[in-house]
C-alpha positions, 0 to 999 in steps of 0.5 A: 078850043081844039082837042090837042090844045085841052090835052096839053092844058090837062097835062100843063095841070098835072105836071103843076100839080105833081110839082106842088106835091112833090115840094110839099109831101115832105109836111105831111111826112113829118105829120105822120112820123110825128103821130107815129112817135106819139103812138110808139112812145105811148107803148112804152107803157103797155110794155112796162106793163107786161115786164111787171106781169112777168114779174109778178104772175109767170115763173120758171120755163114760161116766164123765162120764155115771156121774158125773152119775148119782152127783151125782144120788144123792148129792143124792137121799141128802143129801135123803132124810136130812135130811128124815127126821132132821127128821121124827123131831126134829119129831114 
């Protein structure tokens, strides 16, 4: 076998390869953002968490302060979710 010809052999795999790849990555995608879901629905808690310490521990200018900073995440949190629930649905 000539070089030339184990070089085209090599690319003819490759190219076979990267085509199977491409096809298929979408399942491993959608693994991932599921996992990700999970994890991100499984915060919900850790953040319901920290509104009750907030609620019971810290007051005046620092629960103030704890509370905006809690907004931010549960707006963050109902952001990131959706958005991923509509990838999944979507692709």
């Amino acid at each position: 076998m000539s070089p030339n010809n184990l070089d085209q052999e090599t690319k003819s795999l490759f190219k076979e390869w990267l085509e199977k790849l491409q096809q298929e990555s979408w399942q491993l995608e959608l693994l991932i953002s599921g996992f990700a879901i999970f994890g991100i629905y499984s915060a919900r808690t850790l953040i319901a968490d920290l509104s009750f310490f907030r609620d019971n521990e810290l007051f005046g200018e620092i629960g103030t302060a704890f509370g905006i900073i809690i907004f931010i995440f549960k707006t963050g949190w109902l952001i990131f979710f959706l958005n991923l629930i509509i990838h999944v649905i979507l692709r």
